[in-house]
C-alpha positions in Angstrom: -33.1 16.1 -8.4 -29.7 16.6 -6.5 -27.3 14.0 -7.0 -24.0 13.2 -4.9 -20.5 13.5 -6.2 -20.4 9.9 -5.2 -23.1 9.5 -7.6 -22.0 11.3 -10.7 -18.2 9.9 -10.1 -19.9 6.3 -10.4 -21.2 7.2 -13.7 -18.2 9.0 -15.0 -16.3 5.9 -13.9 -18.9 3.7 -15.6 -18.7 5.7 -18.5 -15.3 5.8 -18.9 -15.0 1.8 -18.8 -17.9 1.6 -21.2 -16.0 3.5 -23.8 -12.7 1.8 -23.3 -14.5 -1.8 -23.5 -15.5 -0.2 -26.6 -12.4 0.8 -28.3 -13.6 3.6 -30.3 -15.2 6.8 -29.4 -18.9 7.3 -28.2 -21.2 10.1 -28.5 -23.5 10.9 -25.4 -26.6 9.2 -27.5 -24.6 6.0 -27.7 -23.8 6.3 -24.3 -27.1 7.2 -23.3 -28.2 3.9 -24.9 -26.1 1.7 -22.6 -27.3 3.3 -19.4 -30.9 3.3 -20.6 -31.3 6.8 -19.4 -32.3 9.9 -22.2 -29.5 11.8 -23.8 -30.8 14.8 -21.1 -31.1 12.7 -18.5 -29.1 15.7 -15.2 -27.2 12.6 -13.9 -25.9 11.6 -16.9 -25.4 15.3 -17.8 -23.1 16.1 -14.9 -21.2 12.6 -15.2 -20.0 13.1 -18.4 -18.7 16.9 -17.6 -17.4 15.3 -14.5 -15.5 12.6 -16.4 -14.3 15.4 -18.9 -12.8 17.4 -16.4 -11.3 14.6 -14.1 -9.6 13.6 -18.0 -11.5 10.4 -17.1 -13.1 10.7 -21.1 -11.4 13.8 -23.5 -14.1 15.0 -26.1 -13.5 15.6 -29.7 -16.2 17.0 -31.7 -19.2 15.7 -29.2 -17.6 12.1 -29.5 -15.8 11.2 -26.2 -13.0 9.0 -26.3 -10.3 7.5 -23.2 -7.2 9.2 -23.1 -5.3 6.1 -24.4 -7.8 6.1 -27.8 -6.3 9.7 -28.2 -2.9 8.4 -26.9 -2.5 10.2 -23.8 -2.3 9.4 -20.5 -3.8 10.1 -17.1 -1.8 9.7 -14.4 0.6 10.1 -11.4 3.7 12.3 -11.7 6.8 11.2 -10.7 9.9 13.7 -11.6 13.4 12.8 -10.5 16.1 15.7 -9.0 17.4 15.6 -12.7 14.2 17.6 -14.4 13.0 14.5 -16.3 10.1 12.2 -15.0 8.1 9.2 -15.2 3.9 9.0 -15.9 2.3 6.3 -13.6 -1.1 4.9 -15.1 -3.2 1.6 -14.4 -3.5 0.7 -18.6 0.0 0.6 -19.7 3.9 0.8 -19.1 5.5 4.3 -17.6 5.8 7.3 -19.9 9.2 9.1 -20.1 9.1 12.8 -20.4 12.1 14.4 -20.8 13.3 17.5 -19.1 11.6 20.5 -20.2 8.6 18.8 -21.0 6.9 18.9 -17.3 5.5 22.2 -17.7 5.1 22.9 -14.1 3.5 20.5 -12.7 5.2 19.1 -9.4 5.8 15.6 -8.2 2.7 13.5 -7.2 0.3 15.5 -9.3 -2.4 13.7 -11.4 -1.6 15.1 -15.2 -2.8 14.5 -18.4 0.2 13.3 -20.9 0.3 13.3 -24.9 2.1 10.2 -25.9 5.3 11.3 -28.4 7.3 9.0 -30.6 10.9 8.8 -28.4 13.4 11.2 -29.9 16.3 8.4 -29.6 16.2 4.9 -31.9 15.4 1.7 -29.9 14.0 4.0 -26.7 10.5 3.6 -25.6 7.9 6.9 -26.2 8.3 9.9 -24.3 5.5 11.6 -23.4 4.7 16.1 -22.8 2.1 17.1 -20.2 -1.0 19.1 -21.8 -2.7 19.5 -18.7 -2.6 19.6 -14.5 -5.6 17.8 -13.4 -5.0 17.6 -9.7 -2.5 19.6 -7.3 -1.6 16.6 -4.6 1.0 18.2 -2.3 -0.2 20.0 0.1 2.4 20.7 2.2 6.3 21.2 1.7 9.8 21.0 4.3 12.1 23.3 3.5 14.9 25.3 5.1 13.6 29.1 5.1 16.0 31.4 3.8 16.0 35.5 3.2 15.6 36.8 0.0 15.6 40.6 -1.2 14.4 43.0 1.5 12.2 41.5 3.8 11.1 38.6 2.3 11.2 35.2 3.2 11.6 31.9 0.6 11.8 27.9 1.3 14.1 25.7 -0.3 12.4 22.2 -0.4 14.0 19.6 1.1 12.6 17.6 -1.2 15.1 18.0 -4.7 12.0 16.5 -6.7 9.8 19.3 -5.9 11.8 21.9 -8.6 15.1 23.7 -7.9 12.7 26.8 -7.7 12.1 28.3 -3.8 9.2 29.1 -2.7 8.0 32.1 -1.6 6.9 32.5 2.4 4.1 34.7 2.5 3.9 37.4 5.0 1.4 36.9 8.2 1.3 32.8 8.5 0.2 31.1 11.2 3.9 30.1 12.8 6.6 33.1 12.4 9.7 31.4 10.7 13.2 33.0 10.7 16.2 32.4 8.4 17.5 28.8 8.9 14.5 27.4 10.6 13.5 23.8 9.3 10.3 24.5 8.0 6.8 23.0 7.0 4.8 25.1 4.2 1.4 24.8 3.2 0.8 25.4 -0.2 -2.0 28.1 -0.9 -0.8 28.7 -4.7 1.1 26.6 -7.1 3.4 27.6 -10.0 1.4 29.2 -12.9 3.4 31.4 -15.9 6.3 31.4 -14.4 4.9 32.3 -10.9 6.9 30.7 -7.5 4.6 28.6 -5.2 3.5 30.1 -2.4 2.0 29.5 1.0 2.3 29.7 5.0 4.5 27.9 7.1 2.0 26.2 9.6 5.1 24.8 11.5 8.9 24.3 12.9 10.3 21.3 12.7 13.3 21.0 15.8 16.2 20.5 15.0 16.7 17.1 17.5 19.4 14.5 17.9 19.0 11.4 15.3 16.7 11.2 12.7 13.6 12.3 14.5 13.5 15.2 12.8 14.1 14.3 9.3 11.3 11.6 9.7 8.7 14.4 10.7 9.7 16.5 7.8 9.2 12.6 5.5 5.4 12.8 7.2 4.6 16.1 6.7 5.5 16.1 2.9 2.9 13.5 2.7 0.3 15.1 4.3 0.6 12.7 7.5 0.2 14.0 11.3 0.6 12.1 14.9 -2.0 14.5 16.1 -5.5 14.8 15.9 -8.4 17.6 15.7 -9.5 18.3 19.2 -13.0 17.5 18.2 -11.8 14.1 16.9 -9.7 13.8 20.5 -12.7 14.3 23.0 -15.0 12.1 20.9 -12.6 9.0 21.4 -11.6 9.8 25.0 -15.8 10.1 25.9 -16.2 6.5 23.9 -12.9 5.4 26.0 -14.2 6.7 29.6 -17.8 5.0 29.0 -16.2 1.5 28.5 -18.3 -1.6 27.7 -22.0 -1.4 29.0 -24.7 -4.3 29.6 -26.8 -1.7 26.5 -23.2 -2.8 24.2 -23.8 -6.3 24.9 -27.4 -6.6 23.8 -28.1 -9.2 20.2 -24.5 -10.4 20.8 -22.8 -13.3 21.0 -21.0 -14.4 24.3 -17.8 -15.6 23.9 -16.1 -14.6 27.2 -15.9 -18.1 28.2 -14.4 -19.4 24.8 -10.1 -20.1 25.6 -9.3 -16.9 24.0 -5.6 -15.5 22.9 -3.7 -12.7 21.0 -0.7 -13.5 19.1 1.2 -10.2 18.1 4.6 -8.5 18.2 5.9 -8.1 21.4 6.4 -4.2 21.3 2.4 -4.0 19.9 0.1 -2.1 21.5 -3.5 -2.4 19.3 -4.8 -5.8 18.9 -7.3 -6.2 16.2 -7.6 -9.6 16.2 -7.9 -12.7 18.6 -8.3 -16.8 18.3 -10.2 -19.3 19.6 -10.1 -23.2 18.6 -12.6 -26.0 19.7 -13.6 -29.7 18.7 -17.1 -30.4 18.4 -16.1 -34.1 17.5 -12.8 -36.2 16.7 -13.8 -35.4 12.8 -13.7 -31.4 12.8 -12.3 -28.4 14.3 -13.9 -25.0 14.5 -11.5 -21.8 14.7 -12.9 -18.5 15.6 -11.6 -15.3 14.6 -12.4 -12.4 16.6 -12.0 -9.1 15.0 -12.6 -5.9 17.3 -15.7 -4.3 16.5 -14.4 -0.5 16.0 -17.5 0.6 13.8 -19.3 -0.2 16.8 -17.8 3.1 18.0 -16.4 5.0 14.9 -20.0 5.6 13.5 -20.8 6.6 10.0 -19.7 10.5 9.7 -19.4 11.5 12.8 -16.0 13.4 13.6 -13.8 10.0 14.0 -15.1 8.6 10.8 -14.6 11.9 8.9 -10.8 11.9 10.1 -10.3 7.9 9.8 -11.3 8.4 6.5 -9.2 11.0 5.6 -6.3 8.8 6.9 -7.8 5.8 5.2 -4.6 3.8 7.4 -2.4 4.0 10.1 1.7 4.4 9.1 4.2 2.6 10.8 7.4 4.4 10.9 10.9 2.7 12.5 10.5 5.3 15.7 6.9 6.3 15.9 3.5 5.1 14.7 0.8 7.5 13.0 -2.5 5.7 13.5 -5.6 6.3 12.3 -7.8 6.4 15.2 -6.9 8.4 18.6 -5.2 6.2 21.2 -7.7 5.9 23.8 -9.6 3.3 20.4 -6.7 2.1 19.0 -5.1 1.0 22.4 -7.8 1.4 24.6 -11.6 1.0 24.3 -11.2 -1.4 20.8 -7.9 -2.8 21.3 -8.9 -6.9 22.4 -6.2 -6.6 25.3 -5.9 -9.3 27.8 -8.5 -9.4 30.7 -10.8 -7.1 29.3 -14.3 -7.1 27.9 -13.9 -6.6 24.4 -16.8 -6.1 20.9 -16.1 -7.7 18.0 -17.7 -9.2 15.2 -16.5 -13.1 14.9 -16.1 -15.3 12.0 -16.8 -19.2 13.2 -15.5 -21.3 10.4 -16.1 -25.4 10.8 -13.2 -27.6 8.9 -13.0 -31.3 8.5 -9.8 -33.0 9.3 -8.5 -32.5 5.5 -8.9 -29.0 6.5 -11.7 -28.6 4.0 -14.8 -25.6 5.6 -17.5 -27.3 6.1 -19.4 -24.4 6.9 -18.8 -20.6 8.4 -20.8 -17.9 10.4 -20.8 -14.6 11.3 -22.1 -13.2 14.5 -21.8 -9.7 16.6 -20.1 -10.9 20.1 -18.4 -9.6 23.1 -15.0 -11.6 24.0 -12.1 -11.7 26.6 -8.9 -12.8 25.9 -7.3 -14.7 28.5 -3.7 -14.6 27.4 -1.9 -12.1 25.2 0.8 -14.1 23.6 4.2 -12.8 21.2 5.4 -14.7 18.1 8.6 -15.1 19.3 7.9 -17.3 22.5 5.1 -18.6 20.2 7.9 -19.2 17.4 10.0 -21.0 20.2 7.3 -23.8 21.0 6.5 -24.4 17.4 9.9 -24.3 15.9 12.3 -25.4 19.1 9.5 -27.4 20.7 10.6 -25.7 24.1 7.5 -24.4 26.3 6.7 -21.5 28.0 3.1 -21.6 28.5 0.4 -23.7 30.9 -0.9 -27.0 29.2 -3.9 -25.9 28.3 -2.4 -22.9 25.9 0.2 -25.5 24.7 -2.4 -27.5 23.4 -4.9 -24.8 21.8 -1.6 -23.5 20.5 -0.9 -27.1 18.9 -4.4 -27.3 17.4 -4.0 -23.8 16.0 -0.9 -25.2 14.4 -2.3 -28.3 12.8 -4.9 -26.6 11.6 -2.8 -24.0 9.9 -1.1 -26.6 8.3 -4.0 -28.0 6.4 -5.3 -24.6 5.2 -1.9 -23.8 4.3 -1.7 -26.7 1.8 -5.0 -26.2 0.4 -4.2 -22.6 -0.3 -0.9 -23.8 -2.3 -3.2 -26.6 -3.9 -5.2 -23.8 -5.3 -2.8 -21.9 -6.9 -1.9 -19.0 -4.0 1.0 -17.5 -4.9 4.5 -16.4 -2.3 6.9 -14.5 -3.5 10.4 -14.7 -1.5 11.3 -11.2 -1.1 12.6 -9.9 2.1 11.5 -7.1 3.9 13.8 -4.9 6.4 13.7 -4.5 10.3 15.2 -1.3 12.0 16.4 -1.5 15.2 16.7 2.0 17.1 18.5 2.6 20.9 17.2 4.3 23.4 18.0 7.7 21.8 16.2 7.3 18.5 19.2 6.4 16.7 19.4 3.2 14.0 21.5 0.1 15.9 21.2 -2.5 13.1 19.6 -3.2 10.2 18.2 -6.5 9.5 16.4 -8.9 7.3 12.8 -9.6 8.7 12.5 -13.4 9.8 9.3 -14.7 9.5 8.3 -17.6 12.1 5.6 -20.1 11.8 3.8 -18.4 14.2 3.4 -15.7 12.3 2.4 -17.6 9.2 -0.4 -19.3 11.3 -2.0 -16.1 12.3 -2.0 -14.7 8.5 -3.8 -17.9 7.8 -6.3 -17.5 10.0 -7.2 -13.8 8.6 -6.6 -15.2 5.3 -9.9 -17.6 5.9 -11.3 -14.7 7.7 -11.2 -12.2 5.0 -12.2 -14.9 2.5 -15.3 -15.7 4.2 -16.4 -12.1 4.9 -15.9 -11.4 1.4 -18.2 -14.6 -0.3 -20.7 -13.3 3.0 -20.9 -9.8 1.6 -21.0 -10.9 -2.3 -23.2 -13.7 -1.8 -25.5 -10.8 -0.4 -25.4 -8.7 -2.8 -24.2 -5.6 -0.1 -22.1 -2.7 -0.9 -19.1 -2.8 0.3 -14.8 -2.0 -0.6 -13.3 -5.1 -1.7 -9.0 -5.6 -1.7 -8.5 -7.0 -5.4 -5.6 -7.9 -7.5 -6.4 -8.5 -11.2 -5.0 -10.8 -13.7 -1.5 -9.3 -14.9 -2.0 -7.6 -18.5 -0.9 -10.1 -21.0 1.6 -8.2 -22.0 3.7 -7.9 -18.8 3.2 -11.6 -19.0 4.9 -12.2 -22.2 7.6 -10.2 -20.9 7.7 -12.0 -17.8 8.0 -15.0 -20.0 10.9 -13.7 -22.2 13.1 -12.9 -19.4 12.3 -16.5 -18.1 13.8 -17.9 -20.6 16.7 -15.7 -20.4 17.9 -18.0 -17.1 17.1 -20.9 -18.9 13.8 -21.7 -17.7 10.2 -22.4 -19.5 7.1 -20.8 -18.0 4.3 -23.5 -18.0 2.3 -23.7 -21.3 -0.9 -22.8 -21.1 -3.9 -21.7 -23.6 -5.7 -18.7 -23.1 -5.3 -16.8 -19.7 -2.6 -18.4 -17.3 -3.4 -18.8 -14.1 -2.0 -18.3 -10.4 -1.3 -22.2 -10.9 1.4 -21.2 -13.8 3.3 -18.6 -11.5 3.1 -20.8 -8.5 4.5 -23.4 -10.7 7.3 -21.2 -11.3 8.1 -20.1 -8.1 8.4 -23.7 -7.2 10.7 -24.0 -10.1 13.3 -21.8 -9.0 12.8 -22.4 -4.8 16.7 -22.5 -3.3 18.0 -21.6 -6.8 20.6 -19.1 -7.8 18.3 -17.7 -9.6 15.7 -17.2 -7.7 15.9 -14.0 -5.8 15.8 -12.1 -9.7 13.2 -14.3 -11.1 11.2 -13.4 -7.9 11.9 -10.0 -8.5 10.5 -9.7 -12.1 7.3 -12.1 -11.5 6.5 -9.6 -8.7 7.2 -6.4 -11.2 4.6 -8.6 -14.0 1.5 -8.3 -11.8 -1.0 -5.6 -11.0 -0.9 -3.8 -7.8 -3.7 -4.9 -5.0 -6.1 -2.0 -4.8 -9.6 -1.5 -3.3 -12.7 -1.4 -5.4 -16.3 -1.6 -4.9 -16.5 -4.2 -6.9 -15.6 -8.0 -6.3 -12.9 -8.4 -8.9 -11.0 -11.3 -7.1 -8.1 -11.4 -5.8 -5.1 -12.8 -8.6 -2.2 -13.5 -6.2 -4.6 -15.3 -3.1 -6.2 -17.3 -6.4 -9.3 -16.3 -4.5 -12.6 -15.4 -6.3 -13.6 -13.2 -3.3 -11.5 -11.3 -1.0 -11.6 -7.8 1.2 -10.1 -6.7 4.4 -11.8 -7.1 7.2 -9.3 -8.5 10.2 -7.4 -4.9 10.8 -10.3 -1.9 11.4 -8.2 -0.5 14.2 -6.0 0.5 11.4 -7.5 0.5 7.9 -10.6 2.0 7.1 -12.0 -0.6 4.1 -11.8 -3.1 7.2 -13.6 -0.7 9.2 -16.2 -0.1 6.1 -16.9 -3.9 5.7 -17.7 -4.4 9.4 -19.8 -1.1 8.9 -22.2 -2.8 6.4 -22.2 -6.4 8.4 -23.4 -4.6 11.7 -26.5 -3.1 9.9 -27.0 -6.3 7.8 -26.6 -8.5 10.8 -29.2 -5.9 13.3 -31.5 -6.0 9.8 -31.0 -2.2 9.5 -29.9 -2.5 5.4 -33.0 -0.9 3.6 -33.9 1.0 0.5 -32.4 4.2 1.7 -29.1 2.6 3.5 -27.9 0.9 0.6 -28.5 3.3 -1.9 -26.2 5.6 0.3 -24.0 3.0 0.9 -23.6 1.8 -2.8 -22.8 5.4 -3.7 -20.9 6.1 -1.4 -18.2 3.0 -2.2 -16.6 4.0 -5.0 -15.0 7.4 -3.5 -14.4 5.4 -0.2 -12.2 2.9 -2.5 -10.2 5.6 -4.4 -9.7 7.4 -0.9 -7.9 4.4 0.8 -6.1 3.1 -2.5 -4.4 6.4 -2.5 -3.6 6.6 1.2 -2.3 3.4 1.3 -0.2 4.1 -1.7 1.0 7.7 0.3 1.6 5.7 3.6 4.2 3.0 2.3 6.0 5.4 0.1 6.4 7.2 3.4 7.3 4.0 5.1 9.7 3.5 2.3 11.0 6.8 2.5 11.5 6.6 6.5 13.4 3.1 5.9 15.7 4.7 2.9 16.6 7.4 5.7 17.2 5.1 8.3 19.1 2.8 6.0 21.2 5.5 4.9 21.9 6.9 8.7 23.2 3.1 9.4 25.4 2.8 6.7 27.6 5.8 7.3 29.8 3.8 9.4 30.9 1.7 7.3 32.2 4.2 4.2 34.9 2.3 2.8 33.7 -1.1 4.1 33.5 -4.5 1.5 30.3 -6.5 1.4 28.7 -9.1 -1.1 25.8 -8.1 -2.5 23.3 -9.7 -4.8 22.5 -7.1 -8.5 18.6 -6.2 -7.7 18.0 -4.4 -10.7 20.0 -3.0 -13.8 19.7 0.3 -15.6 21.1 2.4 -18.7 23.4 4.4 -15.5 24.4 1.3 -13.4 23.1 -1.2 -11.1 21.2 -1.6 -7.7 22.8 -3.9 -5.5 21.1 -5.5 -2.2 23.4 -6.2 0.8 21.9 -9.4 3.1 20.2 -6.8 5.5 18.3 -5.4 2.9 20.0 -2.3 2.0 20.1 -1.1 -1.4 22.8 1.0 -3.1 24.1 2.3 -6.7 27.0 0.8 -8.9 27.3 3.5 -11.4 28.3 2.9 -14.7 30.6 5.9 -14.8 32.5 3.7 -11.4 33.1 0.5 -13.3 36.4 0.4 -14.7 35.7 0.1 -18.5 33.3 1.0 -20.7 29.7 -1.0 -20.5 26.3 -0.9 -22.3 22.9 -1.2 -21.5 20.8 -4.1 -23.5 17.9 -3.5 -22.5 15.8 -6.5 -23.8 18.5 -8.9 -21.7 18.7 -6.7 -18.5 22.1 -6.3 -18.4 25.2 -4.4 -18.9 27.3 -5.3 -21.3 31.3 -4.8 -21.3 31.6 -3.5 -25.2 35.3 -4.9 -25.1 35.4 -7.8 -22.8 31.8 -9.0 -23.1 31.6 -9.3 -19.4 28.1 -9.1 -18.1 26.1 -8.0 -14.9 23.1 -8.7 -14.7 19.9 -9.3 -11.9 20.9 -12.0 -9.6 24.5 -12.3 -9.8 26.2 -11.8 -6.9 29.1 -9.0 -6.0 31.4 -7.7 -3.5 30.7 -3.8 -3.1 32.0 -1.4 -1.0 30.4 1.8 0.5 31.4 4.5 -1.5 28.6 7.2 -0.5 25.9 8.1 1.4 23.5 11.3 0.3 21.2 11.6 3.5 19.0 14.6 1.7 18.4 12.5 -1.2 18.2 9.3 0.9 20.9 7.2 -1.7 23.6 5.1 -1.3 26.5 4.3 -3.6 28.6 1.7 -3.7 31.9 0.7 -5.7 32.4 -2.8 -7.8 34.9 -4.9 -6.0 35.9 -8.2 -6.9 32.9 -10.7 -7.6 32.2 -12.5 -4.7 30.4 -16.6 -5.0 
């Protein structure tokens, strides 16, 4: 029998967390055991070579073990312009390797680590690669530059990528010449010594502002605006056809229903929409109307195959790389004003505690009547001025109320917000960065996120009630001992986490958020709660969501731009037209697991793109002001200095070697450490810095110690 990769990956998986739960080694008879399958059984077979080679299990003497029970580590690669680096895992804190110990590999790849006892008293372990499972850049920027005769090299841009060039080979798709801004993909990687080398498959011009610089960010992560022609004329036939009476058939009709959009004034894809009615004086019933893009994007077809592959859309500060083509994302599946619009609604009943009472999900066909920005929203809720008719004033005012009352039952159960701001860029006409500023959150905005909140929620219990496959968004417990660590620095400030036996809950970190609301204290005690949790991820299985205090959550309310959303809706169509049978979900089921990993690491590549885009940007803004005093609040403290974070969100480097005396690093406080004065810096005090530098390639700032400011 032939079995899928999705398959045998489920089983290594399985067989991997079987051993760990474990914790000692297992031989493929004991293993067999558990999955009540013979020792010869060709699945099992192929899942534990696959699990072996992916490093998933390592095998000593026909007893496989996890890398941990052998300490090593699998994990993500991250090396730093200085030749040492950082291992990334899911089990345990980051391993240090020190220069010389990378043996190759390049920044982003998957690698196998042997744990080493650290080299220097009171340091953490280091740790030496053994082994490159997985090459993850695919492509390169670079300036191209000649080398001896006629040969042609790249100098990545990027100064984590090795101070080695790489070598153009002759015949690639796009000619390059010396000093052309380049994109290279890789066709060979480094072995014994070897350069890298591939093709340049691009030029990169050489425009006014950033533009540029923020193509070559994309291309390093493997992100283009454009699409496969196939993938092109598939969306612009599905645009052209429009909305037929054969679309409409076993749905819904809302197109009567008061309908609105609430979204940023400058958006142009609307994945959701609202409707509010009540049945009696005792209840209200919201409606949340999510575009129905599987309805279009249908299972592995050409625009599946590619949203996959994107597994999100990436919002930059001067462009937007979406997942699906244009004519869907702002045409045929966008819910835009007037139009007739598929979706797949969620009609949840609340009493007047705010309490559901019941919920339903349906396939329907919508219009909305008004498309409406938070900020005029914003105005009417938080200024009480009006700019709309009466009757969107009051649906407006009954979304509000009703907000309200899930918003306190979602504190009452524990939900968890941290205060941590994020940035807005504001570009002129000519691409270039006008200000830089703290993103303000209005209560509009928070009303909305409630809604999809409840939406999300209900999909989720809907789809595990069920039984269905599907690709959950979880967020497990933090490990218990980031939480003791959490605790300890707590009580550096002078502040007891909440006793608790056992597991502590959301309840205990919400309690301590409240604790410290409008405190000095605060913005670093934010900080270090946020650093003690897991990150969110997406699994096929319901693990719950840790930071919601929800039991069940996925993603459901933004398909037009994430694909697990799109996945979900995928599974409720056939489910809902009774199409789920043998054969579908076994193909579904198997299929989940790869779909999860696919979109956990996409999301992970588009926001350190994001990030990487705002760093430039941030940079770009704050070359004016070289020279220029500002306070600041410490955001983070190393063994080399400390981050500082102006008001507007930009970060920057005090270095150690720019303070005026000598200070050390204690690491179990936090903070440096004046050896002669005892004066301390720590997260969370405040400063007054000045810009000292800005490194655009490197996408740094630094800034000098002034006089403490507050």
């Amino acid at each position: 029998m032939k079995y899928s990769q999705f398959e045998i990956m489920r089983m290594a998986r399985a067989a991997a967390e079987t051993v760990r739960k474990k914790e000692r080694g297992m031989n493929a008879s004991q293993l067999a055991a558990v999955f009540e399958r013979e020792e010869t059984d060709p699945l099992l077979e192929k899942a534990l070579d696959e699990a072996v080679r992916s490093a998933l299990l390592i095998v000593r003497k026909e007893v496989f073990y996890t890398p941990r029970q052998l300490r090593m580590v699998r994990g993500t690669l991250s090396v730093n312009p200085r030749g040492f680096g950082f291992v990334s895992d899911l089990e345990g804190e980051d391993l240090f390797l020190p220069p010389g110990s990378i043996e190759g590999a390049m920044h982003g790849d998957t690698v196998l680590c042997r744990i080493l006892p650290p080299r220097t008293q009171g340091k953490g372990p280091e740790g030496h690669i053994e082994k490159i499972l997985e090459h993850n850049t695919e492509y390169v920027t670079g300036r191209v530059r000649k080398g001896y005769g006629a040969t042609l090299w790249l100098t990545p841009d990027d100064a984590r990528l090795g101070t080695q060039d790489y070598y153009i080979e002759k015949g690639s798709p796009v000619p390059a010449r010396e000093g052309d801004h380049a994109v290279m993909r890789i066709r060979s990687y480094s072995r014994g010594g070897q350069p890298v080398y591939g093709t340049i498959c691009e030029i990169l011009e050489d425009t006014e502002g950033a533009g540029a610089d923020i193509t070559a960010i994309l291309r390093t992560h493997g992100i283009f605006e454009k699409f496969p022609q196939e993938v092109q004329r598939q969306a612009e036939r599905l645009e052209k056809a429009g909305v037929g009476e054969e679309d409409l058939k076993g749905r819904e009709d809302f197109r009567d229903l008061f309908t609105v959009t609430i979204d940023g004034r400058d958006s142009k894809d609307f994945d959701d929409a609202v409707s509010i009615e009540m049945p009696d004086e005792e209840h209200m019933r919201l409606y949340v109307h999510i575009a129905d893009v599987s309805h279009y994007v249908t299972e592995n077809s050409p625009l599946d195959r590619e949203a996959l592959k994107r597994g999100t859309s990436v919002y930059l500060p001067d462009r937007v790389c979406p997942m699906l083509p244009e004519a869907l994302s702002n045409g045929i599946c966008s819910l835009n004003e007037g139009q007739d619009r598929l979706c797949l609604t969620v009609v949840a009943d609340f009493d007047r505690h705010g309490r559901t009472v019941g919920t339903e999900i349906c396939r329907g066909v919508i219009r909305v009547d008004h498309r409406l920005v938070y900020d005029d929203v914003n105005v009417l809720f938080e200024e009480g001025k009006n700019l709309f008719d009466a009757q969107t004033k009051e649906e407006l005012l009954r979304m509000r109320d009703l907000a309200a009352k899930l918003n306190a039952k979602r504190i009452g159960r524990g939900n968890i917000d941290f205060t941590i701001p994020e940035c807005s860029i504001v570009l002129d006409e000519k691409g270039n960065v006008k200000d830089v500023q703290a993103r303000e959150t209005g209560e509009a905005n928070r009303m909305i996120e409630e809604f999809m909140l409840i939406a999300n929620e209900a999909v989720a219990s809907y789809l595990d009630m069920l039984e269905l496959p599907a690709v959950y968004r979880v967020h497990e417990e933090p490990e218990k001992e980031k939480t003791l660590e959490f605790i300890r620095y707590l009580s550096l400030f002078g502040y007891r986490f909440p006793p608790f036996k056992g597991e502590v809950t959301p309840k205990h970190f919400q309690k301590v958020a409240e604790m410290i609301r409008d405190t000095d204290e605060e913005y670093a005690i934010s900080r270090l709660m946020l650093r003690s949790m897991q990150k969110a991820r997406y699994s096929q299985e319901d693990l719950g969501h840790f930071g919601l205090a929800l039991k069940q959550y996925c993603h459901f309310t933004s398909p037009i731009r994430r694909y697990p959303d799109l996945v979900v809706h995928r599974v409720l169509n056939l489910h809902l037209q009774g199409q789920i049978n043998e054969s579908n979900y076994a193909r579904l089921s198997a299929a989940m697991p790869e779909i999860a990993e696919q979109c956990s690491a996409r999301e992970r590549t588009a926001m350190e793109a994001e990030r990487a885009a705002d760093d430039l940007m941030k940079c770009a803004y704050m070359q004016q002001f070289l020279g220029e005093e500002f306070d600041a609040i410490i955001s983070g403290v190393t063994s080399f200095g400390f981050y500082a974070e102006l008001d507007n969100t930009v970060e920057g480097l005090v270095r150690t070697t720019a303070l005026q005396d000598h200070f050390l690093y204690d690491e179990k406080r936090m903070q440096l450490v004046n050896s002669r004065t005892r004066k301390v810096y720590k997260m969370g005090d405040y400063v007054r810095v000045a810009v000292a530098g800005v490194d655009m390639q490197n996408r740094k700032i630094d800034f000098s110690l002034h006089t403490r400011s507050r």
